[in-house]
C-alpha positions as CSV (number, residue, x, y, z in Angstrom):
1,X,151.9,90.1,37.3
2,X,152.0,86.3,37.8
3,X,154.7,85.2,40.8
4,X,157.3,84.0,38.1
5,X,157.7,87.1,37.1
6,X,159.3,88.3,40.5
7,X,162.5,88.5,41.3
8,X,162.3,89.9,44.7
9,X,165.1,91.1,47.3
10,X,165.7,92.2,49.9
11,X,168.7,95.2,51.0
12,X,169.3,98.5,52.9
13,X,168.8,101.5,51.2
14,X,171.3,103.8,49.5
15,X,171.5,107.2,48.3
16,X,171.9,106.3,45.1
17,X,168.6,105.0,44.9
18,X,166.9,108.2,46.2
19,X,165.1,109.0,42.5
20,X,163.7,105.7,42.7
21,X,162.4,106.4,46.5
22,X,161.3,109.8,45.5
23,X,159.2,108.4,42.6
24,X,157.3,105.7,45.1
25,X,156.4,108.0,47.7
26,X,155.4,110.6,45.3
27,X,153.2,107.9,44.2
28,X,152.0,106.7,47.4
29,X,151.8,109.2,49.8
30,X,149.9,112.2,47.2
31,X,147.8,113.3,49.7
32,X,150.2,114.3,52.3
33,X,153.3,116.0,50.5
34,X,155.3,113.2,48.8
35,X,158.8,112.5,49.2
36,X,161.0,113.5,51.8
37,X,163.8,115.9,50.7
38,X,167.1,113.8,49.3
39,X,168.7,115.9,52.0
40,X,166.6,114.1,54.8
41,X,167.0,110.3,53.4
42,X,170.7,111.3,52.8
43,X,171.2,111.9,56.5
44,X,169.0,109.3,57.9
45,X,170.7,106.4,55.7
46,X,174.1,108.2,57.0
47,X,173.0,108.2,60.5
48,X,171.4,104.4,60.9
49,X,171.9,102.7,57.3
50,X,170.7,99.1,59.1
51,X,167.1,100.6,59.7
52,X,166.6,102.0,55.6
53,X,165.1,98.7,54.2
54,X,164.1,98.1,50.8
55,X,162.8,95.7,48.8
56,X,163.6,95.9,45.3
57,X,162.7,93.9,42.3
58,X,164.7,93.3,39.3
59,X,166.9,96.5,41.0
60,X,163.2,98.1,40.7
61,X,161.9,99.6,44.5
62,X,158.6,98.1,45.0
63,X,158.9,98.4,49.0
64,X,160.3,101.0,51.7
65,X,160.5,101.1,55.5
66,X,162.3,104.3,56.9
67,X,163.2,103.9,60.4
68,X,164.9,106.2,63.3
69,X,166.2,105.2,66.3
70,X,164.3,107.6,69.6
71,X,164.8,107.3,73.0
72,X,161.3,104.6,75.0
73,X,160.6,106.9,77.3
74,X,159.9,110.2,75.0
75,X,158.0,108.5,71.8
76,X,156.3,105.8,74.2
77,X,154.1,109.0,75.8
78,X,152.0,111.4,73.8
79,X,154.0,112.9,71.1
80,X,153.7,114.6,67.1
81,X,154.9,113.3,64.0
82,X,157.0,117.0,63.9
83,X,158.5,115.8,67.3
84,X,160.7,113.7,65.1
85,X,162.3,116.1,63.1
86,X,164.0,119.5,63.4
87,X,162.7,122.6,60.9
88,X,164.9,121.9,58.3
89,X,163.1,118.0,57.8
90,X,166.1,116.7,59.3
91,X,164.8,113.2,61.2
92,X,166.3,113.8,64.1
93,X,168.1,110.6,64.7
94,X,169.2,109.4,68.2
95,X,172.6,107.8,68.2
96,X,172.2,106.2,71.3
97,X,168.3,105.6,71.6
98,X,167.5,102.3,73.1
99,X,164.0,102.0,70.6
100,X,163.1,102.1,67.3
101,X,160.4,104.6,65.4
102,X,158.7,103.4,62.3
103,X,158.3,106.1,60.2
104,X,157.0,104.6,57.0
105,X,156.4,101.3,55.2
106,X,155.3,101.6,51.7
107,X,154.3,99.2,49.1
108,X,154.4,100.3,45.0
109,X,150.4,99.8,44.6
110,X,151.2,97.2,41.7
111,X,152.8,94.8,44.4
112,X,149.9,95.0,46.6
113,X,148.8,91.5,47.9
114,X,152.4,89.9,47.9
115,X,152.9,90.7,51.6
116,X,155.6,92.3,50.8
117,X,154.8,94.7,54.0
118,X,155.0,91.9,56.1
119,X,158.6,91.0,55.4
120,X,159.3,94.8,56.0
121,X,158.1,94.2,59.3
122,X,159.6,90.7,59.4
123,X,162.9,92.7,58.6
124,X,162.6,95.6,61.6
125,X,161.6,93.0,64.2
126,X,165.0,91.2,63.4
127,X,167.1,94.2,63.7
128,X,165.5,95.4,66.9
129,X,166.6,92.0,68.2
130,X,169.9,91.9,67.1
131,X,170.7,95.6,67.9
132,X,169.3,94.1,71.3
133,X,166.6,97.2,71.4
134,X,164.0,97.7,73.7
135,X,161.1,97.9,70.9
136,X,159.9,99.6,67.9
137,X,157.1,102.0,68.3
138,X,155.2,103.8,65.5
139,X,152.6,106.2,65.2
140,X,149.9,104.9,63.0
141,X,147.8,106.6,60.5
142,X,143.5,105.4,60.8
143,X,142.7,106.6,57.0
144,X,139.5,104.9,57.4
145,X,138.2,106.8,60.0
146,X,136.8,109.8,58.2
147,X,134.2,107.2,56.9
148,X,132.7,106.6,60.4
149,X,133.4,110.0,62.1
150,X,129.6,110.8,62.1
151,X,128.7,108.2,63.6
152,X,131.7,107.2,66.6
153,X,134.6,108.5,68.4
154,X,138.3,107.6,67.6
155,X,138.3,105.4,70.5
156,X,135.3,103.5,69.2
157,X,136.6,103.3,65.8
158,X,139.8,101.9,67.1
159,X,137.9,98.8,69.3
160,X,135.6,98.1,66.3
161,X,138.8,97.9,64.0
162,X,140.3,95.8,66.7
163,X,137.6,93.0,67.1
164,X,137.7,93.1,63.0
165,X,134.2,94.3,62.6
166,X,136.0,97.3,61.0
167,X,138.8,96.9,58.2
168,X,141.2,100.1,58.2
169,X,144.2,99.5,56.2
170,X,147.0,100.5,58.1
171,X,145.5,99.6,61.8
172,X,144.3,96.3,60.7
173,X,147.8,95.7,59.2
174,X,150.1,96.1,62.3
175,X,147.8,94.6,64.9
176,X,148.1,91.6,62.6
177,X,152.0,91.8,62.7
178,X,151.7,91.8,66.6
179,X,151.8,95.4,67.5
180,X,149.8,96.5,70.2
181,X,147.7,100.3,71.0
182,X,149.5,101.9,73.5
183,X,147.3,104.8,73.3
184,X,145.5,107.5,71.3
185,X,147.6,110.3,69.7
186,X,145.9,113.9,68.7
187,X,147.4,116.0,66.3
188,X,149.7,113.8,65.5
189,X,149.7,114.8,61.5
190,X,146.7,117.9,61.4
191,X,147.3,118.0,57.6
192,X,145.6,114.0,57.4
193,X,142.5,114.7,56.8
194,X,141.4,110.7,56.1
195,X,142.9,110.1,59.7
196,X,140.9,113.7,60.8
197,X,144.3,114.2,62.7
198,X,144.1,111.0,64.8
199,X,147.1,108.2,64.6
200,X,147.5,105.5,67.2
201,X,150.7,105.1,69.3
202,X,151.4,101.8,68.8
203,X,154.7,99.2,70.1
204,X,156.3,95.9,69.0
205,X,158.1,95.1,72.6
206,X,161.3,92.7,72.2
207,X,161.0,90.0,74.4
208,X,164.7,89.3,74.3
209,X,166.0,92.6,74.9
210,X,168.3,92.6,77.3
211,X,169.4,96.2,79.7
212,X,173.0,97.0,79.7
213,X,174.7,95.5,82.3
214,X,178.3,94.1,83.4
215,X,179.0,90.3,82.4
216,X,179.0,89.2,85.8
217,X,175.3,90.7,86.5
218,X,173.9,89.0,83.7
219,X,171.7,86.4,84.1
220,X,172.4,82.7,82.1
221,X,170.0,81.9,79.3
222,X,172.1,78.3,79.0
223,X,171.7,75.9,81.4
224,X,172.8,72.6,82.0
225,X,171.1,70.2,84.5
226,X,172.6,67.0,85.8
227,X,170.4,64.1,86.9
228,X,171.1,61.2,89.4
229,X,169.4,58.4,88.5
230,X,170.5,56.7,91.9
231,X,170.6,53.1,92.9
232,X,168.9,52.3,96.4
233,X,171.6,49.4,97.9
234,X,172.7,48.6,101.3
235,X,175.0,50.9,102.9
236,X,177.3,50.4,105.8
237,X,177.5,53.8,107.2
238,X,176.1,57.5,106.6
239,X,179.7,58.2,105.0
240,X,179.3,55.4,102.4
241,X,175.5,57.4,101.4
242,X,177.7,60.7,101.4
243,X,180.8,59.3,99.5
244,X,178.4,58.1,96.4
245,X,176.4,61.2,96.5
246,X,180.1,62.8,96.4
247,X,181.1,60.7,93.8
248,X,178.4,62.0,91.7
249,X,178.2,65.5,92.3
250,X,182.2,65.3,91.3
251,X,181.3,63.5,87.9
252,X,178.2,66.3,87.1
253,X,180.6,68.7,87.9
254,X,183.3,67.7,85.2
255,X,180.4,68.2,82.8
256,X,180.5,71.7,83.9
257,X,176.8,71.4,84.9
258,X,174.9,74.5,86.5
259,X,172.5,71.8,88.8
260,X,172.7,68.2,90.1
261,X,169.5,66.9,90.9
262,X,169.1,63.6,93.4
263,X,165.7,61.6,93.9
264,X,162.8,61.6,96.6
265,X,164.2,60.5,99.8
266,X,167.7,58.9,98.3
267,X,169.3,58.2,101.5
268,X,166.1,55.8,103.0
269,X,168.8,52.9,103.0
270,X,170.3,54.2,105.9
271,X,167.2,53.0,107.7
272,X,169.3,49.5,107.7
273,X,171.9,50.7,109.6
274,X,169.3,49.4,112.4
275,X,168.8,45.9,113.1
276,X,165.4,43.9,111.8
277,X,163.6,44.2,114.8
278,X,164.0,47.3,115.0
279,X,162.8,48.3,111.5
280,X,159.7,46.9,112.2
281,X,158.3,49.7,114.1
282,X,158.3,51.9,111.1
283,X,157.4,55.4,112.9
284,X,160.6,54.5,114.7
285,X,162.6,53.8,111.6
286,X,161.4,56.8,109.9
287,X,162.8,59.1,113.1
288,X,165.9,57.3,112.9
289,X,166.5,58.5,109.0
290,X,165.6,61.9,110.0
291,X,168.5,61.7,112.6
292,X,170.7,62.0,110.1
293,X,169.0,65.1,107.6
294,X,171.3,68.0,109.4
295,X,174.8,65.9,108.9
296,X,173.6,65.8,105.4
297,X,172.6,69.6,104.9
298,X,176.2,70.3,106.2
299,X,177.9,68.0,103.8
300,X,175.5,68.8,101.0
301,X,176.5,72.3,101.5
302,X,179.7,72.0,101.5
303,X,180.0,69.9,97.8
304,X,177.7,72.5,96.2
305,X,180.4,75.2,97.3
306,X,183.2,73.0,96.9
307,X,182.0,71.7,92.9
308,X,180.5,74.8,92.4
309,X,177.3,73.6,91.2
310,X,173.9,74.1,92.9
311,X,171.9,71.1,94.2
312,X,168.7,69.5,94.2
313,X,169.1,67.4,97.3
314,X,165.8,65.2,96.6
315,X,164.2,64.9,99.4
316,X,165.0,63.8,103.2
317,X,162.9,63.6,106.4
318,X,163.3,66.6,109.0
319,X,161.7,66.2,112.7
320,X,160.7,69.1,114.3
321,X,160.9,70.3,118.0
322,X,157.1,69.5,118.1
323,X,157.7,65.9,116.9
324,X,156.1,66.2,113.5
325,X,157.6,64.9,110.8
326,X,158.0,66.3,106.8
327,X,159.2,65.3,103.2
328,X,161.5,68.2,102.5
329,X,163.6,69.1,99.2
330,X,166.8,70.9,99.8
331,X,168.4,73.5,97.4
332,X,172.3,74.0,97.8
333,X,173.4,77.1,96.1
334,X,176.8,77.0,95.4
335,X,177.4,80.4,97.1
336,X,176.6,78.4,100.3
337,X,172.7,79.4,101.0
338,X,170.5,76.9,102.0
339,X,166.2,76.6,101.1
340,X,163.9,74.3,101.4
341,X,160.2,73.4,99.6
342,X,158.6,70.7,101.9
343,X,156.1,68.1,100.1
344,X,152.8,69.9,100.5
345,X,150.3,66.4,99.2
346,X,151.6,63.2,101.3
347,X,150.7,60.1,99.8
348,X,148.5,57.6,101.9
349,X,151.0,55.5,102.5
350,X,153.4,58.5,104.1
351,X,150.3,59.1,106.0
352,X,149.6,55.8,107.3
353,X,153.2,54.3,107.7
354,X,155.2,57.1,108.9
355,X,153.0,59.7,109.9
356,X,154.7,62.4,107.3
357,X,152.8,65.5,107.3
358,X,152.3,68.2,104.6
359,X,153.8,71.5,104.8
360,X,152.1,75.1,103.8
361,X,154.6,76.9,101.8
362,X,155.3,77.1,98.4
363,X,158.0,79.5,96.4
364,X,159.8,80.1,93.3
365,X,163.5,80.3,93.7
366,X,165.9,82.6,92.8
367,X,169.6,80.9,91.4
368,X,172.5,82.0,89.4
369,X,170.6,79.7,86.3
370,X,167.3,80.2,86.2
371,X,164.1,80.6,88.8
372,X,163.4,77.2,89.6
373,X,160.7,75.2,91.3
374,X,160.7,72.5,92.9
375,X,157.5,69.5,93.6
376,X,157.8,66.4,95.9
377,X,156.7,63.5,93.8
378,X,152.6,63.6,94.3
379,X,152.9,67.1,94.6
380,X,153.2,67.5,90.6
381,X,149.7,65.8,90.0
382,X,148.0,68.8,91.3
383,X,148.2,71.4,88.6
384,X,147.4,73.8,90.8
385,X,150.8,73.8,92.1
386,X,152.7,74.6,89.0
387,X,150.4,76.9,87.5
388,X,151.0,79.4,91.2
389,X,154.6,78.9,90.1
390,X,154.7,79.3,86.6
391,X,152.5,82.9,87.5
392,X,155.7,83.4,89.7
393,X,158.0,83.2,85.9
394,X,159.1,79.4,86.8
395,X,161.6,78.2,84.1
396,X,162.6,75.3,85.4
397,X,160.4,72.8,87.6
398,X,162.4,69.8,89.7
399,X,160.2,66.7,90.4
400,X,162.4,64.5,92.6
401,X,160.4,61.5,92.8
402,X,160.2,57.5,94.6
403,X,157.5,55.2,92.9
404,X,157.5,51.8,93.3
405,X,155.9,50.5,90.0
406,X,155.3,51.6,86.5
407,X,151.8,52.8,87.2
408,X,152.8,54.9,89.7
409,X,156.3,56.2,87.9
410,X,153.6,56.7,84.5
411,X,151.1,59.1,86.4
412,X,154.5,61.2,88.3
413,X,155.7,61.1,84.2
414,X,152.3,62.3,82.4
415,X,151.2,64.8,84.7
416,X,155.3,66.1,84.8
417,X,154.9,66.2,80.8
418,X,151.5,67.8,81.1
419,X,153.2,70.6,83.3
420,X,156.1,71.5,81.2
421,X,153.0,72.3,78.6
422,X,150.5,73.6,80.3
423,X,153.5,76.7,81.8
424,X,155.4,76.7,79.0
425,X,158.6,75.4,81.3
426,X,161.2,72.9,81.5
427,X,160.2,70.0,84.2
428,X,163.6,67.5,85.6
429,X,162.4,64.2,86.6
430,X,164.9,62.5,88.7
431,X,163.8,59.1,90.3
432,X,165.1,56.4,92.3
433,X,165.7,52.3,90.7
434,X,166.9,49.3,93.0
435,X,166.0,46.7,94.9
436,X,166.4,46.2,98.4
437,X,164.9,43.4,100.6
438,X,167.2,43.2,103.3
439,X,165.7,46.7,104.8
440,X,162.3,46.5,106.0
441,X,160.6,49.8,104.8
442,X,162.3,50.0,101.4
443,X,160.0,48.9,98.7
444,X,160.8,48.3,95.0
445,X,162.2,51.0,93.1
446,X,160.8,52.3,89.0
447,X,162.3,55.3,87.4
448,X,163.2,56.5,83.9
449,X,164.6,60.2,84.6
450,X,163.8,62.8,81.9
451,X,163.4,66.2,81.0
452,X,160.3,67.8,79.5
453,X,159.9,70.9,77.7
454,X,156.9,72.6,75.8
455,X,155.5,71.1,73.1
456,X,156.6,73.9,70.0
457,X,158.7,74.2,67.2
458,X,161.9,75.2,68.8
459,X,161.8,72.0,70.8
460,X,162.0,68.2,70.1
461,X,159.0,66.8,68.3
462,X,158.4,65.1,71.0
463,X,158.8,67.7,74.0
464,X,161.0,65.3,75.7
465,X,165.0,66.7,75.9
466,X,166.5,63.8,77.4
467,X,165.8,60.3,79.5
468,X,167.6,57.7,80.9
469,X,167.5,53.6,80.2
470,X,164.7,52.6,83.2
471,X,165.8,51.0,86.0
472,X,170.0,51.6,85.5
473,X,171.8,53.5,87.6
474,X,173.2,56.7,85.6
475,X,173.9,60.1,85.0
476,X,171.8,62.2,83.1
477,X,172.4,65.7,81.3
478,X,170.4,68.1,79.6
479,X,171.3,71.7,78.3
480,X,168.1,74.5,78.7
481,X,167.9,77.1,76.6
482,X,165.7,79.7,78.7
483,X,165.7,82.2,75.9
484,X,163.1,79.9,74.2
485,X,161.2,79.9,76.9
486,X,160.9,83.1,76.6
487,X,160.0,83.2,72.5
488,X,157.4,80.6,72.7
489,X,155.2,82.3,75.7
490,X,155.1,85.5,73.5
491,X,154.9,84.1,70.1
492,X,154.7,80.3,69.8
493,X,152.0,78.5,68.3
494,X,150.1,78.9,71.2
495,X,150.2,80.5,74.2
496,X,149.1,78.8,77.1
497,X,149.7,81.8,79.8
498,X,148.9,84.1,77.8
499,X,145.8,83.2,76.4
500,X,144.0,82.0,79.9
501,X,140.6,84.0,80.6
502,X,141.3,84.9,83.9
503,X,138.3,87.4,83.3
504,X,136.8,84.0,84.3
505,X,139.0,82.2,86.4
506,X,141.7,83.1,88.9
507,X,144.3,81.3,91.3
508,X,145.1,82.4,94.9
509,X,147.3,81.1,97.4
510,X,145.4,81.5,100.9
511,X,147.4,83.2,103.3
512,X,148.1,80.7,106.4
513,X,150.3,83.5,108.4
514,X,147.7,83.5,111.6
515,X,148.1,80.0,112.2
516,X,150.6,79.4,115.2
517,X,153.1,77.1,115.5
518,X,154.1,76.7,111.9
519,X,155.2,74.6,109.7
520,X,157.9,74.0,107.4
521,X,158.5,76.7,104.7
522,X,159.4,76.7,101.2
523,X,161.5,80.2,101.9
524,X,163.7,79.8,104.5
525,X,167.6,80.6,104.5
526,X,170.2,78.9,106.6
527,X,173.9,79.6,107.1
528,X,175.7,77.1,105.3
């Protein structure tokens, strides 16, 4: 039969076409009984008519998969191909059962080597998704294994068929369309004899099922960020700093987005609210701007409950009772909690110039949109960072960031677009642009805010959502879709977390608890 002479498509199953079915499995499935009754199939297509699928060929069936709809947690344990039915054949058929049962895919022997099976397949996965159902499970015949009882035990058989050093036709079929062993079954059809009785328990999981819970429970899969790409100037007074920070919180808002996002350190200018002489003792200066980080957190706090929007407050410099001094990144929920991820790698200039020192915490927070990280800058040029977070289920990384000329701005964007990769998540880059000479420690600004995402399919060829024109004050926006997130760690063209050998390798965060006196954390909650 050459391919021109198909005309293939592809429907649910009706009684009418129960001769037709009857003939097929007769055909197929000789050794174990044949056909259902046309009393079964007439009250399985009457009970769950989307899970009879049928491919037919010039109104001819050349392809079958009957499916029931069970409850997980019975048919995911030990069970027998007789749990399914009552003693009358009846399938029995839960209504309400948040999984679905595979109970046969056949293929008219003439159409072998079409894949027509696949599309079967192909066609169940889809409507588990869209009946938003926990997973399809199926008990799978090994009719191979009577050829190598002799010489191994079922469990044998099933790693040998596994690593491929063993072809068995129906095993070697479903682990290639992403099923997974769950376990061994016994009994499960006595009267195989090919299978000696064996079958293998095996699960398709949906990775976008979601439990049944109220609408204002569920978590967002759309997000929208907001980015400040914010001009350094002279300011007058710490209201000015606040009324433009205002002024753009308000305008993300509008836009109905779910963060706003600010740079590295983006109120430094008020370090010229001091004279010149005074700026020039920079340890000084750098006190001075941290005079101000609690008025901020106050007034921060209250836009992200007033615009209802959380926010990503860059960075600013907090002084402790003990005199030390840290780069720390504020998240403003907008249900008035406060946290905080200090910068853990200080540059050599923070080191030298304003004696900033690195804190020991890291964390992946919980928000209304998303778990989000968030690295200082330097911080995201040491992939250790993002990979603890990403094995924490990071969707979204924040890089607020200050660099001062391209090179600098190119290594903060490579290693940003190297994370969003390597963790399969979305990475904001928000930076800083300006000039201004007239205060001592400000240096020249470079920035060209974007957004990165994996490199797949479902994202721009490119893996870069959105960017702003370098060096321009602006607003930024890009919409997240976290649901894709979730599709290309399970099944995109790679898998990055998925595939690591940590039989090899691992990743630890050393536990710093016994040290005394500590430092800043990445965890803590405030009143707002």
């Amino acid at each position: 039969m050459s391919l021109d002479d198909l005309h293939l498509n592809l429907r649910n199953l009706t009684p009418e076409d129960y001769p037709q079915l009857k003939t097929l499995m007769d055909r197929v499935y000789h050794d174990l009984g044949g056909a259902w009754p046309q009393r079964t199939i007439e009250r399985l297509i009457s009970e769950f008519p989307d899970g009879q699928i049928v491919i037919e060929d010039d109104e001819t069936l050349v392809g079958v998969a009957l499916t029931a709809r069970v409850d997980y947690e019975e048919f995911s344990n030990p069970h027998r191909y007789d749990d399914l039915m009552d003693q009358r054949e009846i399938i029995l058929n839960a209504p309400k059962g948040d999984a679905m049962y595979g109970l046969d895919v056949l293929i008219d022997p003439a159409y072998r080597g079409y894949r027509l099976g696949r599309r079967l397949y192909e066609a169940r996965k889809d409507l588990c998704k869209s009946l938003n159902m926990r997973a399809i499970l199926a008990g799978g015949r090994i009719p191979n294994y009577h050829q190598h009882a002799s010489d191994m035990s079922p469990a044998e058989y099933l790693d040998q068929v596994s690593r491929k050093e063993i072809h068995d036709p129906i095993l070697s079929f479903q682990l290639a369309n992403d099923f997974q062993v769950k376990r061994l079954l016994r009994k499960y059809l006595p009267e195989d004899e090919k299978s000696q009785g064996y079958a293998t328990l095996l699960e398709w999981n949906n990775i976008l099922f979601e439990p049944a819970e109220s609408v204002l429970d569920t978590r967002k899969t759309q997000i929208r960020v907001g980015a400040v790409q914010w001009q350094m100037r002279e300011f007058s007074s710490v209201e000015a700093v606040l009324q433009q920070a205002e002024y753009f919180v308000d305008a993300l808002s509008d836009y109905q987005s779910d963060f706003a996002v600010f740079p590295e350190l983006f109120n430094a200018p008020l370090m010229g609210l001091q004279d010149r002489a005074a700026q020039q003792d920079q340890i000084a200066a750098i006190r001075f701007l941290a005079g101000f980080t609690e008025h901020f957190k106050t007034e921060l706090s209250r836009m992200a409950v007033s615009y209802n929007i959380n926010i990503i407050a860059g960075s600013m410099i907090e002084e402790h009772d003990d005199g030390h001094l840290y780069n720390i990144s504020y998240l403003f929920h907008r249900d008035g909690d406060i946290e905080a991820q200090a910068k853990l790698h200080i540059t050599p200039q923070e080191r030298r110039d304003w004696i900033i020192e690195g804190g020991d915490d890291l964390k992946v927070f919980d928000t209304d949109a998303g778990r989000i990280g968030i690295l200082i800058c330097y911080d995201v040029e040491f992939p250790e960072l993002s990979r603890l977070l990403a094995d924490q289920d990071m969707d979204i990384l924040f890089v607020p960031f200050w660099t001062d000329t391209k090179n600098g701005y190119l290594r903060v964007r490579h290693c940003s677009q190297a994370r969003a990769i390597e963790n399969e998540c979305y990475v904001v880059l928000c930076g800083s642009v300006g000039n201004v000479p007239s205060i001592e420690n400000m240096e020249i600004q470079y920035a060209q805010s974007s957004v990165f995402s994996p490199s797949d399919f479902a994202f721009p060829h490119d893996a870069v959502l959105a960017e702003t024109t370098p060096n321009t004050e602006m607003i930024m926006f890009s919409d997240l879709d976290l649901t894709r997130l979730t599709v290309v760690r399970n099944e995109g063209s790679v898998t990055n977390l998925k595939d690591r050998r940590q039989d090899l390798f691992d990743l630890r965060w050393r536990d710093w608890s016994w040290k005394s006196g500590g430092r800043p954390s990445g965890s803590r909650q405030e009143d707002a």
